[in-house]
C-alpha positions in Angstrom: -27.6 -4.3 -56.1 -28.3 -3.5 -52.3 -28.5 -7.5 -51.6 -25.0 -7.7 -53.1 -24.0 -5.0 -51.1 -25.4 -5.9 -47.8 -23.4 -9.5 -48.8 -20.6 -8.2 -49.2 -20.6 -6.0 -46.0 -21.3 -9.1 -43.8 -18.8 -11.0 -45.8 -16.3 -7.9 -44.8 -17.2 -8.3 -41.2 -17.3 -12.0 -41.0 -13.8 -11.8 -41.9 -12.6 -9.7 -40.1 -13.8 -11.3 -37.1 -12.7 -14.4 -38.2 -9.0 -12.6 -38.8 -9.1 -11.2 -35.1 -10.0 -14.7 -33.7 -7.2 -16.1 -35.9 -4.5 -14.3 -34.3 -5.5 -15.1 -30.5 -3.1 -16.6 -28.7 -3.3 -20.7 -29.1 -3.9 -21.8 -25.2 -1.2 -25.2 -24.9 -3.1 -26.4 -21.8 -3.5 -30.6 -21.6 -2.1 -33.4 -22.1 1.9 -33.3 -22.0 4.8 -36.2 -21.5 6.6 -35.6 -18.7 9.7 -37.7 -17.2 11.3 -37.6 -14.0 15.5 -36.8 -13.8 16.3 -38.0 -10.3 19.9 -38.1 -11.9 20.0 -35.4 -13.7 21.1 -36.9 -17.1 18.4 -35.7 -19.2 20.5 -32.7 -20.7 23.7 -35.2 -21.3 21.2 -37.5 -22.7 19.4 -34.8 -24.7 15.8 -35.6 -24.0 15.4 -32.4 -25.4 15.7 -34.1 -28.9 12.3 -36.3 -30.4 13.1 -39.5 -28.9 9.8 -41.4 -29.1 11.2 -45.1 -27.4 11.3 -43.4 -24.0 9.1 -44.0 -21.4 7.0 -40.6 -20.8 4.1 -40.4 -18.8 1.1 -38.3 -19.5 0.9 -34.9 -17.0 -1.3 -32.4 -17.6 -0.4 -28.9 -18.1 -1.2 -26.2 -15.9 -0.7 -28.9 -13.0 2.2 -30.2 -10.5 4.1 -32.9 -11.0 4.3 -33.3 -6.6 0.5 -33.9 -6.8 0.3 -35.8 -10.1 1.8 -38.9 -9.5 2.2 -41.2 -6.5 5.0 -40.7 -3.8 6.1 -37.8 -5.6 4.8 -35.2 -3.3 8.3 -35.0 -1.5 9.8 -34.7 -4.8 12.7 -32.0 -5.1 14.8 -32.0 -8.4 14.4 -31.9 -12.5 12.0 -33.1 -14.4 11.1 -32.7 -18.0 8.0 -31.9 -19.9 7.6 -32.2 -24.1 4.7 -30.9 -26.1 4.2 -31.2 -29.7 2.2 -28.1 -31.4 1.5 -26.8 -34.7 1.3 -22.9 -35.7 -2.0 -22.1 -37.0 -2.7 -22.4 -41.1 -4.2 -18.9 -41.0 -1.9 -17.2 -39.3 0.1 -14.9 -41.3 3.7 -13.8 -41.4 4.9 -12.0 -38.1 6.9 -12.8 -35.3 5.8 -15.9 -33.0 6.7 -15.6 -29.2 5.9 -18.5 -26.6 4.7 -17.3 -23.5 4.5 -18.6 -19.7 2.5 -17.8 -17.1 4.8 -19.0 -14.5 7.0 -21.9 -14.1 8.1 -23.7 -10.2 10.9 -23.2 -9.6 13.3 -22.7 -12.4 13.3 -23.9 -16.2 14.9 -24.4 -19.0 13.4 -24.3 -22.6 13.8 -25.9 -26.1 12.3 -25.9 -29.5 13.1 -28.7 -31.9 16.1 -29.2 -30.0 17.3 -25.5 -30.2 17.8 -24.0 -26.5 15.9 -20.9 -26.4 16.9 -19.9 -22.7 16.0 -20.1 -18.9 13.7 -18.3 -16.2 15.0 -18.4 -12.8 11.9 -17.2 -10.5 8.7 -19.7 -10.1 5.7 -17.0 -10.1 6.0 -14.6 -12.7 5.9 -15.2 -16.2 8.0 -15.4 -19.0 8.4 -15.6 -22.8 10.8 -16.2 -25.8 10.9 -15.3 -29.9 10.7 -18.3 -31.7 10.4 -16.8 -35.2 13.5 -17.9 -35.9 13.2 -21.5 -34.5 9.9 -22.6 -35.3 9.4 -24.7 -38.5 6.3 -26.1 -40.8 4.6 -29.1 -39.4 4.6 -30.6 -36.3 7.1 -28.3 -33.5 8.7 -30.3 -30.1 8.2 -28.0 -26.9 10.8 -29.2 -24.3 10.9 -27.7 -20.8 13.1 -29.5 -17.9 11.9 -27.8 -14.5 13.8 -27.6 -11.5 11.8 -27.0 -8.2 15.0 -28.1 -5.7 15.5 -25.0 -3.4 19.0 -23.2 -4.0 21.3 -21.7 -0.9 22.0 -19.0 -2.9 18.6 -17.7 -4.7 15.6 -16.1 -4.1 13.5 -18.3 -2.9 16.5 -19.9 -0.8 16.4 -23.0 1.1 14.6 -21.2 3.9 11.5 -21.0 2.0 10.0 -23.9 3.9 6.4 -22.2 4.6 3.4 -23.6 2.0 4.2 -26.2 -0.3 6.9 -25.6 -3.2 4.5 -27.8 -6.0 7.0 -27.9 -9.1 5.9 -28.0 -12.6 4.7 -25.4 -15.6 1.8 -24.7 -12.9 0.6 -22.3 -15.2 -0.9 -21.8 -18.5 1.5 -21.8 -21.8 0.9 -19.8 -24.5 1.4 -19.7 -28.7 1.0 -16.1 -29.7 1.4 -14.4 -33.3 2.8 -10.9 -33.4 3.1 -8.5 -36.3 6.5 -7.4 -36.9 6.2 -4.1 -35.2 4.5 -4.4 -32.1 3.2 -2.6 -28.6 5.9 -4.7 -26.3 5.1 -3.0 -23.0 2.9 -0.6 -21.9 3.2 1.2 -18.0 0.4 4.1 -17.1 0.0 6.1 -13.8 -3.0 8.3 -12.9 -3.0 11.0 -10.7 -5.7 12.8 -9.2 -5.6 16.7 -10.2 -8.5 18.2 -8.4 -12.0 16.9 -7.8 -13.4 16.8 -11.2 -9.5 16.3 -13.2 -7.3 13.4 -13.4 -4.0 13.2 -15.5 -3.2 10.1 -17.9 0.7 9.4 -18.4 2.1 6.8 -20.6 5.2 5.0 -21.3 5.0 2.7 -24.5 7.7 0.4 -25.9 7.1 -0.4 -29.2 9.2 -3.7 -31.1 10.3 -3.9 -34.1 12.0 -6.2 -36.2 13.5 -3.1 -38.9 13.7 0.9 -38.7 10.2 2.0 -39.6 8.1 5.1 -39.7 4.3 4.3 -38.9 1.5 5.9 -36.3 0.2 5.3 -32.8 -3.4 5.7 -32.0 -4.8 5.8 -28.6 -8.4 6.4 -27.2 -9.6 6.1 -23.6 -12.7 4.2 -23.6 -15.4 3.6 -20.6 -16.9 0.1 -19.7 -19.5 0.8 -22.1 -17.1 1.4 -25.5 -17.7 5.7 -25.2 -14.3 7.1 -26.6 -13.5 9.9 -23.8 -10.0 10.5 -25.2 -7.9 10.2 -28.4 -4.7 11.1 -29.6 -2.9 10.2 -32.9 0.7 10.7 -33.9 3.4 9.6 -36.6 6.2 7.9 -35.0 9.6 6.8 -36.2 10.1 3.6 -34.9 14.4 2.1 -34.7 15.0 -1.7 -35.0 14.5 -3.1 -31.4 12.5 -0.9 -28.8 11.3 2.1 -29.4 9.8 4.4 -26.4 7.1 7.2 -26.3 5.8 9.3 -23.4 2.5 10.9 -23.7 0.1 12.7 -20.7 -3.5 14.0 -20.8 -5.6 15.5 -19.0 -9.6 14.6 -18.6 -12.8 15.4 -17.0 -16.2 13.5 -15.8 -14.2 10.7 -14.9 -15.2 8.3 -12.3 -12.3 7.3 -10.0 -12.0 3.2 -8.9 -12.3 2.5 -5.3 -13.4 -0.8 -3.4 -16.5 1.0 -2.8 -17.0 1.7 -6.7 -14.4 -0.3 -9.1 -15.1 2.0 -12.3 -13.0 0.6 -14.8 -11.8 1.8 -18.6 -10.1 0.9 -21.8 -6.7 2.2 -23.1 -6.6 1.3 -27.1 -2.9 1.5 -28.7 -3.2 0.8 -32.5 0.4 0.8 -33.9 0.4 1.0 -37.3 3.5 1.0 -40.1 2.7 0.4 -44.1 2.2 -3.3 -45.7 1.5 -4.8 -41.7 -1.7 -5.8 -39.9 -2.0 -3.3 -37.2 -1.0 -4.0 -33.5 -4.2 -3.3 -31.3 -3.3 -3.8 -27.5 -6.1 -3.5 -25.4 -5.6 -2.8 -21.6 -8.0 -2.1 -19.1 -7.5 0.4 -15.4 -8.9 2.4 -13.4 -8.6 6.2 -12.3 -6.7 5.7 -9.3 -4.1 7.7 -6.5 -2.5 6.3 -3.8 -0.4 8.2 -1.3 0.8 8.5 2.3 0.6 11.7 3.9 2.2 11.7 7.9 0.5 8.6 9.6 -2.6 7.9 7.1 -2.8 6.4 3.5 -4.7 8.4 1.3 -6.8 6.5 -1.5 -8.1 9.3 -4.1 -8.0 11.9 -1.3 -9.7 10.4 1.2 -8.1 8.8 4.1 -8.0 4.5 3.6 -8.7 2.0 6.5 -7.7 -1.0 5.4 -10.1 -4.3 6.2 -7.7 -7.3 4.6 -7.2 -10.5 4.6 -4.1 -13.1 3.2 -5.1 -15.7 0.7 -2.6 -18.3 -0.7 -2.9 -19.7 -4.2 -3.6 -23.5 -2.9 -6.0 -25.8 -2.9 -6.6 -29.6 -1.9 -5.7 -32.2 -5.1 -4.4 -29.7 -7.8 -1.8 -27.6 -5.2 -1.0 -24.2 -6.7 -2.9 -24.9 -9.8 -6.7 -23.6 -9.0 -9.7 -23.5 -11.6 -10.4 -19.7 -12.7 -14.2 -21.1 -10.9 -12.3 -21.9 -7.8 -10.8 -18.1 -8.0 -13.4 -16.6 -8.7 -15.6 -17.9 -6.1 -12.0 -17.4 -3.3 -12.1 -13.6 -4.2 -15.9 -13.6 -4.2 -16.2 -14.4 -0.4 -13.2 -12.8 0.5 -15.6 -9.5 -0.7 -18.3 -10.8 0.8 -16.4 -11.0 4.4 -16.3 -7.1 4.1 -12.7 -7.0 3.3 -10.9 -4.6 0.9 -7.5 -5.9 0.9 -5.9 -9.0 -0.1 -2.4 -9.7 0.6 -1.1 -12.1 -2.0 1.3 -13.9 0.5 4.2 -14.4 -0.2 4.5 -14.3 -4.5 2.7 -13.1 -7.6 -0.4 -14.9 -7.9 -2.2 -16.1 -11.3 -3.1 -12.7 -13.8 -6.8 -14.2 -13.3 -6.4 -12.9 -9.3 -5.9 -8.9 -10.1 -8.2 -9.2 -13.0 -11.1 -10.0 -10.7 -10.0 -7.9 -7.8 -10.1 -5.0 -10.2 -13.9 -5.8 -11.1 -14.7 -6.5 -7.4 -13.1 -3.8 -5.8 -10.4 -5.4 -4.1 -6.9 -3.4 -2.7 -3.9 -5.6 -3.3 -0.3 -6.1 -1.8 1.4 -8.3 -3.8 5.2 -9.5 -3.5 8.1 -11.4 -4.1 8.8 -14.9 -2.4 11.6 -13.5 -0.1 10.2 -15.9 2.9 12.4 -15.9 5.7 15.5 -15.5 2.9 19.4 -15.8 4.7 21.1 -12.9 5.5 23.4 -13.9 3.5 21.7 -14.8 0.3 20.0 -10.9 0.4 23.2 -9.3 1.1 25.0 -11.1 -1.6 25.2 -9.4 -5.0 25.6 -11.5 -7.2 21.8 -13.2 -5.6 20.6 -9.1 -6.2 21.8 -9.4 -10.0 20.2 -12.5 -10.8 17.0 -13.1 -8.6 16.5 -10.1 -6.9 15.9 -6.7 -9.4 15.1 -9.0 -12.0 12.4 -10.7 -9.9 11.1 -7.6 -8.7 11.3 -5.8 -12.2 9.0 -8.9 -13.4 6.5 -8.3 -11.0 5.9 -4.8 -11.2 5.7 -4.5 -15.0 3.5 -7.1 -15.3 1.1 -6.4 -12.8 1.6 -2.2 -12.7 -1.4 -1.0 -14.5 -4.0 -2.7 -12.1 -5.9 -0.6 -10.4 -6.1 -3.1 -7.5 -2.5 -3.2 -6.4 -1.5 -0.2 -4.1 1.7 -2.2 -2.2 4.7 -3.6 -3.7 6.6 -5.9 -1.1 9.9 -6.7 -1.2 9.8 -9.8 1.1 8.6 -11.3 4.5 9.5 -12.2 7.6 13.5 -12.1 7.0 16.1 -10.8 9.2 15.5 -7.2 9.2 17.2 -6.4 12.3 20.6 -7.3 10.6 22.8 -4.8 8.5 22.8 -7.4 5.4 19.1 -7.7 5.3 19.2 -3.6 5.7 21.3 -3.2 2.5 18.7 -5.7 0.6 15.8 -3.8 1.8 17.1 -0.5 0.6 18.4 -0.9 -2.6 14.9 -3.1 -3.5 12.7 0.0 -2.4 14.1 2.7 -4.1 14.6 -0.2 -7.2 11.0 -1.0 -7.4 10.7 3.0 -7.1 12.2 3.6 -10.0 9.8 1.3 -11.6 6.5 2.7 -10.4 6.5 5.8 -8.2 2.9 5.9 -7.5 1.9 2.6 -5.4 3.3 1.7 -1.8 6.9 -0.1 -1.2 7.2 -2.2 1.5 7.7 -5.2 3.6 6.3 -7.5 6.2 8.8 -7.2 9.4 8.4 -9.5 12.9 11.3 -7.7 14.4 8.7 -4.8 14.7 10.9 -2.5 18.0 14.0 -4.3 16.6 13.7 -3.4 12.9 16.7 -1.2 11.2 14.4 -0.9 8.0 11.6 0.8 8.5 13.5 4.1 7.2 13.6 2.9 3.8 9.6 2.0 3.5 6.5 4.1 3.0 4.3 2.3 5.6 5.6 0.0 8.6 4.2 -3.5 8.0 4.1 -5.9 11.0 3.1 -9.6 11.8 2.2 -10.1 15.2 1.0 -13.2 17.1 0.6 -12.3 20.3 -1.5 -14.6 22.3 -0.1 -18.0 19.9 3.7 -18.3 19.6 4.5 -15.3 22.5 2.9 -13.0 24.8 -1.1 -12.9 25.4 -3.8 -11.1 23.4 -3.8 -8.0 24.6 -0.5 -7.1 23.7 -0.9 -6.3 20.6 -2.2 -2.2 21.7 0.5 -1.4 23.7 3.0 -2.9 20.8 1.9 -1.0 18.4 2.0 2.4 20.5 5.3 1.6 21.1 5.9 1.4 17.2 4.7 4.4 17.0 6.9 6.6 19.8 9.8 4.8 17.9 8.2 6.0 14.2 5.9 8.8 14.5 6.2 10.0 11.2 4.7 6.9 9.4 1.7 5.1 9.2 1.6 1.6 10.6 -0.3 -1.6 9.0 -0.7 -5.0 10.9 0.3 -7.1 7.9 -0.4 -10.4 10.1 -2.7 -11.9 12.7 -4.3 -14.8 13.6 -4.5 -18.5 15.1 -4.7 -21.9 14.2 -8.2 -23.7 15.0 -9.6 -27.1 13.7 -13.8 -27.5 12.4 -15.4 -28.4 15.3 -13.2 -28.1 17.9 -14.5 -26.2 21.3 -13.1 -24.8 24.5 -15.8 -23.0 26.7 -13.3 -21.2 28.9 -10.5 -20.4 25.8 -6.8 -19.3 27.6 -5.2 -15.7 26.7 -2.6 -17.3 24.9 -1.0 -20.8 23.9 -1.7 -23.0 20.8 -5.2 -23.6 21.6 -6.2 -24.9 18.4 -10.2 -24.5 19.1 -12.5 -22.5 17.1 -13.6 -20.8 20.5 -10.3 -19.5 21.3 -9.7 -18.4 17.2 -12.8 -16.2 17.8 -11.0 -14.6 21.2 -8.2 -14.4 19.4 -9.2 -12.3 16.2 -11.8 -10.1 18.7 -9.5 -8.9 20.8 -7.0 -8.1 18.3 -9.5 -6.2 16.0 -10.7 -4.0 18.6 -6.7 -3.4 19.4 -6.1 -2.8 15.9 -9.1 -0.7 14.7 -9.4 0.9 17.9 -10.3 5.1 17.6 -7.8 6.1 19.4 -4.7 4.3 17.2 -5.4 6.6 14.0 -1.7 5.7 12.9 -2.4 2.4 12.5 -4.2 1.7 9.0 -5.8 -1.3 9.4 -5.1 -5.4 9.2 -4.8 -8.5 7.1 -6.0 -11.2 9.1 -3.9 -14.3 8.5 -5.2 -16.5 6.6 -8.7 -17.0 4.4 -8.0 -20.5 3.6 -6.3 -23.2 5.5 -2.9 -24.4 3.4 -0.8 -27.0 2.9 2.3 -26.2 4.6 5.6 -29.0 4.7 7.2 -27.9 8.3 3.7 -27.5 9.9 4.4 -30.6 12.6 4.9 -31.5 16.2 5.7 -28.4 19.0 2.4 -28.9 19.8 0.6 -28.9 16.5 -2.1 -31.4 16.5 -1.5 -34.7 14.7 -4.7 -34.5 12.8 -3.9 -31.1 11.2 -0.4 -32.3 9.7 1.6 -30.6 7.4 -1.3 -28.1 7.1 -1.5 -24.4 8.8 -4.8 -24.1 10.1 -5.1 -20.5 11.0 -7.5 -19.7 8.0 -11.3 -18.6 8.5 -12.0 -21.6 6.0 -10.9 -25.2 5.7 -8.4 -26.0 2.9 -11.6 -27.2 0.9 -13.4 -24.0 2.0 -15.8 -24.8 5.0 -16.2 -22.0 7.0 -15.5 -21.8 10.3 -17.1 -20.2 12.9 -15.0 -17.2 12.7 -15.9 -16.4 9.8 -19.1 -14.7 10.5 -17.2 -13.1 13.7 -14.6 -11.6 11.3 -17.5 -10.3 8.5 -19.7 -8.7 11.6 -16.7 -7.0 12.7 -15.7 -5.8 9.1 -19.1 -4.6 7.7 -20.1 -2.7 11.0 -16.3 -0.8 10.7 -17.4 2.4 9.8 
């Protein structure tokens, strides 16, 4: 009698393990067909349709079709991608969503020839309901992709600064979903006192009918100890259904750089005759806050050591291995930094997953490079590519510990009143959405700026010493910034110069393009001790620009060597990561900052 037991207990376990691993989310990565639409027929044509005489090539998926085939690195226009799939035997009845990681630029999407809708941004991700669409058997996943730059979007036809690789650059996803469902989740913590923090929660719940069921949470530490639970009834209405909920708890240990402690929030929705939802998220015990000219991590007043990384990489473009990432983000640590800007878009999930485990601060933002006047001031762009873009990245990315700074662009025209009216209205937006990180923006206009009312801390790029002025101009700029803003704290969002491995001047200049690793080294000295210098404690630290050297498609001629084209080559590291000499400059500097 106990062997039958004990068999029947692992036969109870085994399955449901084996149910859990069931309902994972099917990964759609490899082999695709792909065709090019130089002229744009392939809606009129309907290649969205099973057509299986037409000439497709093989692409793989997460990839770029610029880097994929030959002569197509120029490429700017449609193209079109098909995928067959089939929904997994075990999976029982429930909704079925497919789900994008992110998509260059803009895309269009079918299934079995029924148009399920479009995503207009190319780094955040997206998904659809195909419960309704999806059939037995074999299923035809169409996507025509658009990467040719639009006047009137955001990313305009300004966005010339790193290369635009088009494609489903990211990972596609099958997911099953029971009918009634955690849909979105946002937390905030707050530090109370030294020993108190405060949990608060906003959860949507879907569902597909009027229900009444029960939500279960539990805080859990890195280990699996339960530290808090709470259990409820809830009534849940056809379509979204919100709850707030706050607690209060003790003996936690907060995240910082220095010590990323992370935990588990649990949500269990349950309702009668339905597999339960789990939804598993992980954060940290985190505040953030600006009080008169210093940023305030959990109390304590924050000196930011950072560095800029771009998502690219030499032979796969903005498609990098999750090794690749992890060993980016790895040295970037190791270099003594504890900021990474995420310039200029939302980077891959994978990058604030690991900068949560490594202890790394984030500013991440939306590609509004250098955008028109005119395209931010415009309302119609504000409808359709601006809130919604920014609403995209801050609820998918808001309950990372990492991230302390939302940015609402770069480098645009922010000494104009139409690039004002933009920068305003996407602030308080983005406020709205979280309240408890940073809003912000990268300005060059720095003494010339009409903005800088409308943002928690001033953000600058500075090159003094490469495009203007010499290297020790960057001090007495940024006490000017401060006589004109003495209220606010100041962060040098940029800084750096180009160099090329191996290069060497003896005697380097105090300014000009000199693209030698000697006068890179002058450079970044002399604007870290101007940066981080004592008596500047309004200014709260750096992002040198860049870790990596990138590919970059208007990086040529005004004096930019020939060897180095189409590449900017102000990175600490090649574009296949060799470091150069600065490197170990820049990491002295950084791990002796006390």
């Amino acid at each position: 009698m106990r062997l039958i037991k004990i068999l029947l207990l692992c036969t109870f376990f085994i399955t449901c393990r084996s149910q859990i691993k069931a309902f994972e989310p099917v990964d759609l990565s490899g082999p695709w067909q792909f065709k090019f639409d130089q002229q744009n027929q392939g809606i009129k044509e309907k290649w969205y349709q099973d057509n299986k005489t037409d000439p497709w090539q093989k692409i793989k998926v997460p990839g770029s079709f610029n880097n994929t085939f030959r002569n197509s690195l120029w490429y700017q226009g449609k193209a079109w991608y098909k995928k067959s799939f089939i929904i997994p035997p075990e999976w029982p009845a429930g909704r079925l969503y497919l789900r994008f990681l992110g998509v260059v630029i803009r895309c269009k999407v079918w299934l079995n020839g029924k148009f399920l809708g479009e995503h207009l941004f190319p780094f955040t991700g997206f998904e659809f309901d195909i419960s309704d669409v999806i059939q037995d058997g074999a299923n035809l996943l169409t996507v025509q992709v658009d990467n040719k730059k639009l006047r009137s979007a955001i990313p305009d036809t300004k966005w010339n600064g790193w290369w635009d690789f088009g494609g489903i650059t990211r990972q596609v996803y099958l997911e099953w979903r029971p009918d009634t469902f955690t849909k979105n989740v946002s937390l905030a913590t707050a530090q109370l006192d030294k020993d108190k923090w405060e949990l608060k929660l906003n959860v949507k719940t879907m569902s597909t009918a009027s229900v009444t069921g029960s939500l279960d949470y539990a805080v859990e530490d890195i280990t699996g100890k339960r530290i808090w639970h709470n259990k409820s009834s809830a009534s849940f209405s056809k379509g979204i259904t919100a709850a707030e909920l706050s607690a209060q708890m003790k003996g936690i240990k907060a995240w910082s750089p220095k010590s990323p402690n992370l935990y588990y929030l649990k949500i269990k929705t349950r309702v009668p005759n339905e597999i339960p939802d789990v939804k598993r998220i992980r954060f940290g015990f985190r505040e953030i806050k600006v009080q008169g000219t210093q940023i305030f991590l959990n109390g304590k007043p924050l000196l930011i050591k950072g560095i800029s990384r771009h998502e690219l990489y030499p032979g796969t473009g903005s498609t990098i291995s999750a090794i690749r990432t992890k060993m980016d983000l790895q040295d970037i640590k190791d270099l003594g930094c504890n900021m990474i800007r995420t310039a200029h878009y939302t980077q891959h999930p994978l990058v604030y997953d690991l900068c949560d485990e490594l202890g790394l601060l984030v500013w991440t933002e939306i590609p509004a490079w250098k955008t028109r006047t005119e395209t931010l001031a415009d309302d119609h762009v504000w409808k359709n590519y601006g809130a919604p873009q920014l609403q995209e990245m801050v609820e998918q990315n808001r309950n990372h510990p990492s991230i302390i700074v939302w940015s609402v662009g770069n480098e645009f025209s922010s000494d104009k009143a139409g690039t004002a009216k933009y920068v305003k209205r996407a602030c308080n937006y983005v406020r709205t959405l979280d309240s408890t990180r940073l809003v912000t923006f990268a300005s060059d206009k720095r003494e010339r700026d009409i903005c800088f009312d409308f943002v928690d801390v001033i953000a600058v790029n500075e090159y003094f010493g490469w495009y203007y002025g010499n290297i020790y101009d960057v001090g007495p700029k940024l006490d000017q910034l401060h006589q004109l803003w003495p209220g606010k704290p100041i962060m040098v969002s940029e800084f750096g110069s180009g160099s090329i491995l191996g290069w060497a001047e003896p005697s380097p200049p105090d300014s000009g393009k000199d693209y030698s690793e000697d006068y890179q080294i002058k450079f970044l000295t002399t604007h870290l001790a101007q940066i981080y210098s004592g008596k500047r404690k309004f200014v709260a630290g750096g992002l040198i620009w860049n870790y990596a050297d990138f590919a970059d498609p208007h990086r040529i001629g005004s004096g930019h060597p020939a060897l180095a084209n189409y590449v900017n080559c102000k990175g600490l590291v090649t574009r296949n990561r060799q470091k150069k000499r600065a490197f170990g400059i820049v990491k002295n500097f950084y791990k002796n900052l006390k």
